[in-house]
N, C-alpha and C positions, 0 to 999 in steps of 0.2 A: 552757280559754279563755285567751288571751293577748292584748294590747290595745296597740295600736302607734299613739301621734300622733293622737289622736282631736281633730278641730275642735273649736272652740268650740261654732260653730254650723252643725252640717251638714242638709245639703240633700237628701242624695243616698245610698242605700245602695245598693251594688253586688254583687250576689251571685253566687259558685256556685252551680252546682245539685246536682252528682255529691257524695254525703257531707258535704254541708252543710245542704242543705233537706230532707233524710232518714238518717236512720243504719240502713244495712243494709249490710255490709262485704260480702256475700255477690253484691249487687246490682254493689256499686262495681266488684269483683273481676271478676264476668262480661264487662263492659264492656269490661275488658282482654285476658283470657284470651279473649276471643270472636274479638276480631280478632286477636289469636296463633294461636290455631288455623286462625281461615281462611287466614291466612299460610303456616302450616304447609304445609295441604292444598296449595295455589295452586303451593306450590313444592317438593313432594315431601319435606317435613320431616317427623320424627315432632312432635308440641307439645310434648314436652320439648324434642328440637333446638331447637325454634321460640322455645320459652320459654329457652331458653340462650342464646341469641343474642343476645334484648333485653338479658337481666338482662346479659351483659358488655357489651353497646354502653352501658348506663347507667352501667354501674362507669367504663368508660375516658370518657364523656364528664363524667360526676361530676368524676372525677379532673383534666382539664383544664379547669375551668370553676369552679375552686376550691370543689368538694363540690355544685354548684346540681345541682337534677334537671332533667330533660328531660321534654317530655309525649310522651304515646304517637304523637298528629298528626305531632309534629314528627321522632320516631325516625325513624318509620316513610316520611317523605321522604329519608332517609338510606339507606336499603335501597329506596327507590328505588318507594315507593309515592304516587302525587302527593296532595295535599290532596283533590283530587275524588273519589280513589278511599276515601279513609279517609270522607268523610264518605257516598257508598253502601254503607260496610260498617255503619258507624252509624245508617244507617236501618234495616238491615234483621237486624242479626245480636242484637240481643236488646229484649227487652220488658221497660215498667218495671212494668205489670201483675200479671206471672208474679212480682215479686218486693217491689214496695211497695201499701201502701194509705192511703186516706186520712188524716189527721194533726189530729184537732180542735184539739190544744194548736198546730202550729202556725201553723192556719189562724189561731187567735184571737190568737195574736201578730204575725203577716205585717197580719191586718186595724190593728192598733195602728200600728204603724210605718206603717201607708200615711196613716195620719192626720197624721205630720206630717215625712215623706219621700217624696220621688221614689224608686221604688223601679225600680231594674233587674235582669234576670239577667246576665253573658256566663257560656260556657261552652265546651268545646273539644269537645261534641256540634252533630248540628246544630239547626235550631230545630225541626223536625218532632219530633226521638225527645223534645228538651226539654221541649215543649210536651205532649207523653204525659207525661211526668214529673209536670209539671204538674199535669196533669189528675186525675192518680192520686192525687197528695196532696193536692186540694184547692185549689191555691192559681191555677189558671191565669187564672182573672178576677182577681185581686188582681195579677200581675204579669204584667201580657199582652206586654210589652217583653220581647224576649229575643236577645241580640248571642250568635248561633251560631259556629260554624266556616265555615259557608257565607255567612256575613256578611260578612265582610270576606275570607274563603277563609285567615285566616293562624289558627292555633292558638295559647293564650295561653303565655307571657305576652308580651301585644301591645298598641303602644302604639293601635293603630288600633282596637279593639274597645272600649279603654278611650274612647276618645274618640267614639264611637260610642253608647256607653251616656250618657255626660256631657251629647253634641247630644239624644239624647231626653229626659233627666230636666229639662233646659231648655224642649224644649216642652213636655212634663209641667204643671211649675212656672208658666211661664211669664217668666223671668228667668234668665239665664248663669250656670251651673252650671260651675263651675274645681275642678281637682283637690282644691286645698284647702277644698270642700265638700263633700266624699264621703269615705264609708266604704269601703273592699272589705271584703265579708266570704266566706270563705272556709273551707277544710282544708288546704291545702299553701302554707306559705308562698313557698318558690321561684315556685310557679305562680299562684298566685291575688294573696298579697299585698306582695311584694317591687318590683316595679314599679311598681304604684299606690303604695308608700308612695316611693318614688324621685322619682315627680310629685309628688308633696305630701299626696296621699292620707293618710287614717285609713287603719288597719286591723285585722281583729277576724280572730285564728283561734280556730275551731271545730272542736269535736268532731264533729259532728253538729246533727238535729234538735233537740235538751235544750236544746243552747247557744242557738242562734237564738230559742229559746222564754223564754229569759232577758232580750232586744234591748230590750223596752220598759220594762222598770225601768233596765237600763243605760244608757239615751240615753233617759230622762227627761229 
């Protein structure tokens, strides 16, 4: 875990959901590999080609972008698949089901933090497969707000989803919620919390589930 700029007194935690509010690498993995595959098929590739393809378009955009990563959303508008169509591959090309399950530790730690934060997700799934995700681990009534990729249609990191998440945790709260109220928390910092902490943002990267299950003694 690593801790960036943390408020004094924040209001607002902003979460992933992909390998932050679950540790299953096998899960996170599919998610990618799922829609490389369909790729694949779609365009007469074997999924190595297919997988070849990305991992150089991420090295040469890596390299131009001074080392940052790319999200898959956003690759894959580059080869010329539009946002709409990445997020019906995400509806429909894998299940969180088949691969996580409920979470008591950190159902008991999401219920703590909702006691004295506005809690949001965004994520670069949309909210439908999210809100399975959700479901799966327990925690979908504790965090019923969820800033999708069909949210705002841009994939993160995005200042409009951030802002997005901010106008709900405001009526949440009831009072103006500003970047420098909020947490992102997250697994990738390019993607999750580099931006947010650019706005003013705290931010907390995460291993996984363990870590998050750690948030209420740490923001005590």
């Amino acid at each position: 875990m690593e801790i960036y700029n943390l408020p004094e007194k924040p209001k607002a935690l902003i979460f992933d959901i992909d390998a932050t509010l679950y540790t299953c690498p096998e899960y996170a993995h599919e998610q990618i590999d799922a829609q490389v595959r369909h790729y694949a098929a779609l365009n007469g590739m074997t999924a190595d080609e297919a997988r070849k393809k990305v991992a150089d378009f991420r090295r040469k955009w890596a390299a131009e972008h001074g080392g940052l990563k790319i999200s898959l959303g956003n690759l894959l508008t580059s080869f010329g698949i539009p946002i709409e169509t990445s997020i019906e591959w995400r509806k429909t090309l894998f299940n969180p089901a088949d691969y996580l399950k409920r979470d008591e530790k950190l159902i008991a730690a999401i219920r703590k933090l909702k006691e004295k934060f506005a809690l949001v997700c965004v994520t670069n799934n949309p909210v439908e497969p999210a809100r399975r995700t959700l479901e799966v681990i327990g925690i979908a009534d504790l965090i019923p707000r969820i800033a999708g990729l069909d949210t705002c249609m841009e994939s993160k990191p995005s200042r409009k989803l951030l802002e997005t998440a901010m106008g709900w945790a405001s009526e949440d709260i009831g009072e103006e919620v500003r970047p420098s109220d909020c947490i992102s928390v997250g697994d990738r910092f390019d993607i999750d919390l580099k931006l947010p902490i650019e706005l003013g943002m705290g931010g907390i990267l995460v291993g996984g589930a363990e870590d998050v299950q750690k948030l209420p003694d740490i923001l005590a």
